[in-house]
C-alpha positions in Angstrom: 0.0 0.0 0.0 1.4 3.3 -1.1 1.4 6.6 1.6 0.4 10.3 0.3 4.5 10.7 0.3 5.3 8.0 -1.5 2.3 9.0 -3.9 3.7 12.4 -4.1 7.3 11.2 -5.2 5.9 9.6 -7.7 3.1 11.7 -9.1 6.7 14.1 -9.4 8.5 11.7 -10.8 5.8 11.3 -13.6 5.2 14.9 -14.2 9.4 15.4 -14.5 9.3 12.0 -17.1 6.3 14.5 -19.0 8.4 17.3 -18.9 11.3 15.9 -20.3 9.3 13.6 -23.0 5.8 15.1 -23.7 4.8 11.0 -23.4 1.3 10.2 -23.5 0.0 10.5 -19.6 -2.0 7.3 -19.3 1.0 5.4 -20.5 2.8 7.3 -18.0 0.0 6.3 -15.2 0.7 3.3 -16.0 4.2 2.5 -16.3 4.1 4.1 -12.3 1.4 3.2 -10.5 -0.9 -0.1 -10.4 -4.5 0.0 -11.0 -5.0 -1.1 -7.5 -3.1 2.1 -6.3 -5.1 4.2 -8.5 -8.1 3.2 -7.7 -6.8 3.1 -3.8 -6.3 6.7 -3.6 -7.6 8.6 -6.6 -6.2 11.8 -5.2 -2.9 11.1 -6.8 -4.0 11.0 -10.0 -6.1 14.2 -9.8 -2.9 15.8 -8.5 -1.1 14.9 -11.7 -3.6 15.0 -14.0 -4.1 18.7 -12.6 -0.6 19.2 -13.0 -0.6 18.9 -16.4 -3.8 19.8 -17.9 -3.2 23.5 -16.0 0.6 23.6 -16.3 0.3 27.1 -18.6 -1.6 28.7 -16.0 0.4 27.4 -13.1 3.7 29.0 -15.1 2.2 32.1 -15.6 1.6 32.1 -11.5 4.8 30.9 -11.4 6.4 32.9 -13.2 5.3 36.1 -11.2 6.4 34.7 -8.1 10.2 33.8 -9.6 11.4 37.6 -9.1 13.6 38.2 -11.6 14.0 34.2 -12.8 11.4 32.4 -14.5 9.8 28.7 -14.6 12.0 27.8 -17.9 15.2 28.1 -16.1 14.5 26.2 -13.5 15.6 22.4 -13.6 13.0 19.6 -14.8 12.7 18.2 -11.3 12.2 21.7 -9.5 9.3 22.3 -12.4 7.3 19.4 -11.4 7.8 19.8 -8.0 6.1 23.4 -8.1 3.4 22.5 -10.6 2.8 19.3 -8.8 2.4 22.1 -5.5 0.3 24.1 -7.5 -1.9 21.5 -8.3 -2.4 20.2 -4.9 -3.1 23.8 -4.0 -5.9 24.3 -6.2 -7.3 20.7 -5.2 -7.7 22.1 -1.8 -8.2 19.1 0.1 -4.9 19.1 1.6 -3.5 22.0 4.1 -0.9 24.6 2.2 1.4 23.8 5.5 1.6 19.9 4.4 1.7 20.7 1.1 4.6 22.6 1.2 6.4 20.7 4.0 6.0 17.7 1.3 7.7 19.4 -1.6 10.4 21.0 0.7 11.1 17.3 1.5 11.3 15.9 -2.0 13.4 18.9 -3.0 15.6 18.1 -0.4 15.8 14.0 -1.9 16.4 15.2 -5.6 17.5 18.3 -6.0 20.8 20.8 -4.9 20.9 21.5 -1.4 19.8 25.3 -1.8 16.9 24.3 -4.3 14.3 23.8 -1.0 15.3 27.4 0.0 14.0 28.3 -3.9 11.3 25.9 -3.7 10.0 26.4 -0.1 9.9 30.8 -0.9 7.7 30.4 -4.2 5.2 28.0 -2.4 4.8 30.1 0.2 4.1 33.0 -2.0 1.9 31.4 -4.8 
């Protein structure tokens, strides 16, 4: 059985894969999760599923935030860790504390050692 943090690593780890690839996202659902998982907990799929289908919207609130950056020149990893954020923000069945105290924590697994700092000020802010 798969916990919201495991979920969360790898709803990111499929929104990074899309990212990168632009593969088609069932395949992708597939390839990660079992059917038994999906059907489990649904709210990882809406997560990524959300990530994805408002990704334009969520870099143009990104973008804002990033003073004096932006969303393209930010790593593959750190994107899908702030859309997968922004999605779970707009599900709003989840408190923005957790939220962010799960992505600050999955930063701090895959990415540079400064990048929660960068990750943990735009989550707060969005």
């Amino acid at each position: 059985m798969m916990n919201r943090h495991e979920g969360r690593k790898k709803a990111m780890i499929l929104v990074y894969q899309y990212l990168l690839y632009e593969r088609d996202i069932e395949e992708l659902l597939r390839n990660h999760f079992t059917e038994k998982e999906l059907e489990k907990d649904s709210y990882i799929k809406e997560v990524i599923l959300t990530a994805i289908q408002e990704k334009d919207r969520y870099i143009g609130y990104l973008n804002q935030v990033l003073e004096g950056w932006s969303f393209d020149r930010l790593g593959y990893i750190e994107q899908a860790i702030l859309l997968c954020g922004c999605s779970e923000f707009d599900l709003k069945q989840i408190e923005t504390s957790i939220i962010i105290d799960e992505y600050i924590e999955l930063t701090k697994e895959f990415c540079d050692s400064d990048s929660y700092k960068l990750i943990n000020g735009v989550l707060d802010r969005v």
